[in-house]
C-alpha positions as CSV (number, residue, x, y, z in Angstrom):
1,X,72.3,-26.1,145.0
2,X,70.9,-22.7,144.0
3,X,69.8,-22.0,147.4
4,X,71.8,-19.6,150.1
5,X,70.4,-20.5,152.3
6,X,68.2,-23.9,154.5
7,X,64.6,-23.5,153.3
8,X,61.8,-25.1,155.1
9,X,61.4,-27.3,151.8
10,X,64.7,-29.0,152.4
11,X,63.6,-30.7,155.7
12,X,59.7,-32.2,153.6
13,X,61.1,-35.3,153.1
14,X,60.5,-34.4,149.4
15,X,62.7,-33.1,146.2
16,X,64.3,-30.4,148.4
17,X,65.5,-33.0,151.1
18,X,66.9,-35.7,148.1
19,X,68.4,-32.9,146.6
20,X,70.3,-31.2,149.6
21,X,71.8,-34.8,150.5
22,X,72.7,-36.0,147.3
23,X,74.4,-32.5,146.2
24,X,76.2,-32.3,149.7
25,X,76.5,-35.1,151.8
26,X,76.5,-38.3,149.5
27,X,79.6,-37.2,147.4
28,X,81.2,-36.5,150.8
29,X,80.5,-39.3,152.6
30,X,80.3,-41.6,149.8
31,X,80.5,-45.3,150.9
32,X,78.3,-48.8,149.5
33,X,75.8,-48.5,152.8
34,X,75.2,-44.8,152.2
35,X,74.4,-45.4,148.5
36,X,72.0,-47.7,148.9
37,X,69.8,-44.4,150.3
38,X,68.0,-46.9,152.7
39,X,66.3,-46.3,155.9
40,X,68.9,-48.6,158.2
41,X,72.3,-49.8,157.0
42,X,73.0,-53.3,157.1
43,X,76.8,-54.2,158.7
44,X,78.2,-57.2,157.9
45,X,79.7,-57.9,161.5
46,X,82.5,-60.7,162.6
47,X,81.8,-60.2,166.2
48,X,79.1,-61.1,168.3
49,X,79.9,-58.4,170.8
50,X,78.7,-55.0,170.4
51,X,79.4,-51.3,171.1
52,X,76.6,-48.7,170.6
53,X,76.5,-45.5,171.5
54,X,74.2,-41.9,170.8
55,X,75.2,-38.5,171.7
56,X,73.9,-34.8,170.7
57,X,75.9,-31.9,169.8
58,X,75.1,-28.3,170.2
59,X,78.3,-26.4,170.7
60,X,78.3,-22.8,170.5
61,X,80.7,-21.8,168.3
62,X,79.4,-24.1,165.9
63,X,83.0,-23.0,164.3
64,X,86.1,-22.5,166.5
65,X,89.8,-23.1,166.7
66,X,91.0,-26.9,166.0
67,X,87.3,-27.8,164.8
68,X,84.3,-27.6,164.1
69,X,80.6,-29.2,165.7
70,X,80.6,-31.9,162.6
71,X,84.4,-32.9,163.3
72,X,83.3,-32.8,167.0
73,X,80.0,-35.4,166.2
74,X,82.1,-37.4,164.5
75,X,85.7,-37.5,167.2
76,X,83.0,-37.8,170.3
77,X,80.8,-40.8,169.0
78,X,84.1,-43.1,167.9
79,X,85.5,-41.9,171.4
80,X,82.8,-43.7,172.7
81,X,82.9,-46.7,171.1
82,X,86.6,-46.8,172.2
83,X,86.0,-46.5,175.5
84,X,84.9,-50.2,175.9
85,X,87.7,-51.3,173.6
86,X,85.0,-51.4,170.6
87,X,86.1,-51.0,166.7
88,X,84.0,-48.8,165.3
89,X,82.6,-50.3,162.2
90,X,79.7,-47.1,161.1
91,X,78.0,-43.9,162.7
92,X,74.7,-42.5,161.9
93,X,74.5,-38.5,161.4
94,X,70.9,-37.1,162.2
95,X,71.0,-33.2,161.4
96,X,68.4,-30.4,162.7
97,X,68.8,-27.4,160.8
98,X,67.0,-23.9,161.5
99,X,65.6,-22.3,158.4
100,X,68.3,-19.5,157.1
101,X,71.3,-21.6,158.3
102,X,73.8,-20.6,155.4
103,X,74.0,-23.2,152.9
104,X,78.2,-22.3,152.5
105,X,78.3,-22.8,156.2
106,X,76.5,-26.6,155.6
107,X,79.1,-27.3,152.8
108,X,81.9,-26.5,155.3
109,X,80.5,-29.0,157.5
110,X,80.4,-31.5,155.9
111,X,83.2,-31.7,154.4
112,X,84.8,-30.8,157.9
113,X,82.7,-34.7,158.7
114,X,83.5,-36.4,155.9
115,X,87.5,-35.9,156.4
116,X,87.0,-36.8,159.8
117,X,85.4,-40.1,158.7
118,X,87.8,-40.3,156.0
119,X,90.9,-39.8,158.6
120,X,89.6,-42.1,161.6
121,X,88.5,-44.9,158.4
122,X,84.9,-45.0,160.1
123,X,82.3,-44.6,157.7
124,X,79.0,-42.3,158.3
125,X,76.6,-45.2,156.7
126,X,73.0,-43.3,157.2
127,X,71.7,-40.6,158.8
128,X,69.0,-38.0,158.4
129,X,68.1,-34.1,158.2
130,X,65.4,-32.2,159.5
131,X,64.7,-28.3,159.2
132,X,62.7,-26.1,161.7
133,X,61.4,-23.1,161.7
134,X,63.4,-19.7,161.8
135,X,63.8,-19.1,165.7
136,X,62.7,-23.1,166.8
137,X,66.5,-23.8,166.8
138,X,70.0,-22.5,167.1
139,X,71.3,-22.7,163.5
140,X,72.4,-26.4,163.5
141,X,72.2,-29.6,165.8
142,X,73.8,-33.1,165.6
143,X,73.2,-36.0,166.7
144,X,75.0,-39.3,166.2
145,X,75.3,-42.9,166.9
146,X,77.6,-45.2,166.7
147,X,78.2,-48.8,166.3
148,X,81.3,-50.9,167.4
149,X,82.7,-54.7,167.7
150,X,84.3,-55.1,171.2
151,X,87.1,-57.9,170.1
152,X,86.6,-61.4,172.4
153,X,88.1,-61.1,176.0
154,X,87.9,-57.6,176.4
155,X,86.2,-56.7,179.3
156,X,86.8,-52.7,181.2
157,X,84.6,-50.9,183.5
158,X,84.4,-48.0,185.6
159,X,84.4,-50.4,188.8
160,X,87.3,-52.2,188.1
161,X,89.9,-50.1,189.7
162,X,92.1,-51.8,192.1
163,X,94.4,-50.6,194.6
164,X,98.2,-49.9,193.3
165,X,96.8,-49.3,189.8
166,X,98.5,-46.2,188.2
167,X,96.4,-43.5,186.4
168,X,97.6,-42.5,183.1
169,X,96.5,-39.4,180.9
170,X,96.9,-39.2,177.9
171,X,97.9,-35.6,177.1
172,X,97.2,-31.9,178.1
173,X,94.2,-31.1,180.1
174,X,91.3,-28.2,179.3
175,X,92.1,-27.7,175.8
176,X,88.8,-27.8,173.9
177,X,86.8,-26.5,176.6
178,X,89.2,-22.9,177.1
179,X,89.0,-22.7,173.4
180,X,85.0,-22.5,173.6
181,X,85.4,-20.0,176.3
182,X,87.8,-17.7,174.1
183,X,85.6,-18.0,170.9
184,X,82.4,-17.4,172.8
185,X,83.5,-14.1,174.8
186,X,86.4,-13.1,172.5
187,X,89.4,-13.6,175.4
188,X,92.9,-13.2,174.1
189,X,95.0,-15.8,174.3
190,X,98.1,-17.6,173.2
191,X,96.7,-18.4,169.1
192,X,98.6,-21.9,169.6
193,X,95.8,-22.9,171.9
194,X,92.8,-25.1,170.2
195,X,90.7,-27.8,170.9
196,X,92.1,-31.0,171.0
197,X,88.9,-32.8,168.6
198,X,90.8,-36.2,168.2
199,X,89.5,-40.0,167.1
200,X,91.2,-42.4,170.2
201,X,90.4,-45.6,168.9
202,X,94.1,-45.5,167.2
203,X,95.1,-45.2,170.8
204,X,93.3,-47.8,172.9
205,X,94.2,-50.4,170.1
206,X,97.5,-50.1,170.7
207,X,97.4,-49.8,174.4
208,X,94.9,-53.1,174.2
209,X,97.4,-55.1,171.8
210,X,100.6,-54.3,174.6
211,X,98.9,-55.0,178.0
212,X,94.9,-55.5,177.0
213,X,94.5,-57.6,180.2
214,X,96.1,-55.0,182.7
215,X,93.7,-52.2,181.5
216,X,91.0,-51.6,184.0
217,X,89.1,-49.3,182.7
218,X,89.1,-46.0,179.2
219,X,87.6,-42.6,179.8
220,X,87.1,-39.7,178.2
221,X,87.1,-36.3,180.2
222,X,84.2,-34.8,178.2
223,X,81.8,-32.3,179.8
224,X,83.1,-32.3,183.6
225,X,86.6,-32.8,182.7
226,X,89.5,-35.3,184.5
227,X,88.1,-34.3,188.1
228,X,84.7,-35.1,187.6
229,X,85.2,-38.9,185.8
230,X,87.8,-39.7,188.3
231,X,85.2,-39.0,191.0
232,X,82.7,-41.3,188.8
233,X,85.5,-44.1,189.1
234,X,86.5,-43.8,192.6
235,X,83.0,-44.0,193.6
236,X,81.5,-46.9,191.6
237,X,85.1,-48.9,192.2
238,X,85.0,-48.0,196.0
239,X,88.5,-47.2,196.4
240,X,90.8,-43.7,196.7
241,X,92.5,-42.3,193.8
242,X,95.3,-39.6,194.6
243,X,96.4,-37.4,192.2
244,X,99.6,-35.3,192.1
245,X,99.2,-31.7,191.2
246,X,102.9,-31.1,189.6
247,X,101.9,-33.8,187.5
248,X,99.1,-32.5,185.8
249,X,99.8,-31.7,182.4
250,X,98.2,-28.1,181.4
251,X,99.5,-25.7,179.0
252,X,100.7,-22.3,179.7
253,X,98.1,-20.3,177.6
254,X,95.1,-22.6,179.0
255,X,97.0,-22.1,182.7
256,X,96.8,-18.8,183.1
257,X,93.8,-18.3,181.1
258,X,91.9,-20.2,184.2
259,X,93.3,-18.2,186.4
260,X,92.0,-14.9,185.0
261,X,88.4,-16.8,184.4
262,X,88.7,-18.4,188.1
263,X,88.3,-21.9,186.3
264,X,89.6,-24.7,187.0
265,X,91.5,-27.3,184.3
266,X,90.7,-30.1,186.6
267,X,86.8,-29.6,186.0
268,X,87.2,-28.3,182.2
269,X,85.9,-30.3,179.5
270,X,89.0,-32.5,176.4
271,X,87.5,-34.0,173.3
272,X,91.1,-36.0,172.1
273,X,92.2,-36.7,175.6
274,X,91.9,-40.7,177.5
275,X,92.2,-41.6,180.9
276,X,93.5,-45.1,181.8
277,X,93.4,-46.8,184.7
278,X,95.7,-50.1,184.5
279,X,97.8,-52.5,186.4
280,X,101.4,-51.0,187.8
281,X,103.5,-53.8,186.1
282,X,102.3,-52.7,183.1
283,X,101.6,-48.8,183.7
284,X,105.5,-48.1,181.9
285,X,105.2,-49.9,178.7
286,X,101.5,-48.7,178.2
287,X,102.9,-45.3,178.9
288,X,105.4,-45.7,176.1
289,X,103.4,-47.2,173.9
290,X,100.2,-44.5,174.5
291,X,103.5,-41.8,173.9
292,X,104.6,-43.7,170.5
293,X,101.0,-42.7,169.2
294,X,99.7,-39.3,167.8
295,X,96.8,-38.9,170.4
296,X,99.0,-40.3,172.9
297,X,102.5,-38.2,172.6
298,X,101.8,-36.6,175.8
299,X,100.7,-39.0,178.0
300,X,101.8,-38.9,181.5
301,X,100.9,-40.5,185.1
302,X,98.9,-38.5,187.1
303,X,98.2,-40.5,190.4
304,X,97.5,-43.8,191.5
305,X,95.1,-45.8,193.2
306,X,95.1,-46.4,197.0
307,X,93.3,-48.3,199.4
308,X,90.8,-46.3,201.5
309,X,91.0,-47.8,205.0
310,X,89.7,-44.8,207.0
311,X,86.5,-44.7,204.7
312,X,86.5,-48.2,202.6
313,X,84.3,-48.6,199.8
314,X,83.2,-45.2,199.9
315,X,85.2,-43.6,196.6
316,X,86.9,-40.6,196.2
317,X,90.0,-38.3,194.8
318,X,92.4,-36.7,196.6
319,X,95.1,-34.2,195.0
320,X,98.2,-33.2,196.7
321,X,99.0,-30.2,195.7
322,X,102.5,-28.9,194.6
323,X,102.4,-26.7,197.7
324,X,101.9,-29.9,200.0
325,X,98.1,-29.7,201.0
326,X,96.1,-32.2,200.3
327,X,92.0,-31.4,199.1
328,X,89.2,-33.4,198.1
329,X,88.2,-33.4,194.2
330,X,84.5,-33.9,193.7
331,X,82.6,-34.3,190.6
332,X,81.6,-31.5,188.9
333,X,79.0,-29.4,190.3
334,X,76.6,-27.1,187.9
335,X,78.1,-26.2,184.4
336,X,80.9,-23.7,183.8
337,X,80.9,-23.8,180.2
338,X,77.4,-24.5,178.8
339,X,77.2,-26.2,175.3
340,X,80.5,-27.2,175.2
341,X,79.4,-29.7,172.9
């Protein structure tokens, strides 16, 4: 490429657009469906059961601390898949690019996606790229989808939570979305904090392959954090969940970085992070397991779930906190952090 910078020619369709994608993101994302330079990949599947999932990314930083928004695209659409105990088997990678955008700052992209598809082994198998006008855009947005085979007999759902089930999590809260805050305005704090951009499908395989029938339900606390998709799953199950405060895990530097910002970690948003709500027989050795895994070495229980006999069917979250009061947890309300991804 002999261009600086994204030209209004590279999103025609034409030379310009062949050119960008086989100089930058065919060698990088190299793989038989890709080089076919189709419109649609074909996937030979095994299963009859799918996964499939979209999502749009428009973090400001595009750049920041533990990642990047192509490492982010590509984490947050195999998250997904996971969620419903999916493989992922292939994700599509539609780019909008703003005229100027830095061509060296495109490069650093994609490689940044292609050894996050490389790492998590799920290939990026088409995609597309459009450019905009200068000023019609905010330098780059992604969008992806994702495809994934859910293996036979797996079935989870937000409404499946029962009373006595434990609630597990699988590491520390408000990573990623304090690390957007401190790139964005420039706060100081500890240099060990960074997002926590992880692929969890690792994770829930091995959790399904211990105790796949005593898992009720995967989550990931994306935008709205633990606080808010506990409140989706105590509502649409109909039953109390009750969190314990000293048990929340949080880091130091994120900790008090809230407390100077007035946030809370509860409502802040985790990119590599998994909520599981599963059967207590089995909430110890799916605890050990989730800790035996990278994504998973930090996994704790958080709370449990109660019957609600003063308000049944009604749904909602209690914490207790470590001083010994008790407040309700609602979902999230208005956005703390915007574009937090």
């Amino acid at each position: 490429m002999t261009n600086k910078r994204i030209l209004l020619d590279h999103g025609s369709g034409g030379a310009a657009s062949r050119e960008l994608i086989e100089s930058i993101f065919l060698p990088r994302l190299d793989n038989p469906a890709l080089a076919k330079f189709e419109d649609s990949a074909i996937l030979d599947l095994s299963s009859t059961r799918l996964a499939f999932t979209t999502d749009g990314y428009v973090v400001d930083p595009i750049f920041f601390p533990g990642g990047d928004i192509g490492k982010l695209a590509v984490h947050g659409t195999i998250n997904d898949l996971a969620m419903q105990g999916a493989v992922p088997l292939g994700l599509s990678l539609a780019l909008i690019l703003e005229e100027g955008f830095p061509m060296a700052d495109l490069v650093r992209l994609a490689d940044s996606i292609a050894q996050a598809s490389r790492e998590s082994g799920v290939p990026v198998v088409t995609g597309d790229t459009k450019v905009v006008p200068r000023g019609k855009a905010d330098r780059i947005f992604i969008t992806t989808s994702g495809v994934g085979a859910v293996p036979e007999g797996i079935v989870l759902g937000s409404n499946m939570a029962r009373p006595g089930d434990a609630v597990l999590l699988s590491g520390f809260m408000a990573d990623h979305g304090i690390t957007i805050m401190a790139a964005r305005s420039g706060l100081a704090i500890q240099s060990s904090i960074e997002s926590d951009t992880a692929p969890l499908h690792g994770l829930v395989a091995a959790l399904l392959q211990e105790a796949g029938s005593a898992i009720r339900c995967f989550r990931d606390p994306t935008r709205g954090g633990v606080a808010t998709v506990l409140a989706e799953i105590a509502e649409k199950s109909g039953v109390r969940i009750e969190l314990d405060e000293k048990a929340l895990p949080v880091r130091p530097g994120v900790a008090t970085a809230c407390e100077l910002l007035g946030l809370d970690p509860l409502y802040l948003a985790n990119e590599g992070k998994c909520i599981v709500i599963a059967d207590p027989g089995s909430a110890d050795s799916l605890l050990s397991r989730m800790r035996g895994t990278p994504a998973g070495r930090d996994g704790v229980r958080i709370g449990r779930v109660v019957r609600d006999d003063a308000h049944p069917g009604t749904g909602k979250v209690i914490l207790k906190t470590a001083i010994g009061g008790r407040r309700i947890i609602g979902p999230l309300s208005g956005e703390p952090l915007p574009r937090i991804c």
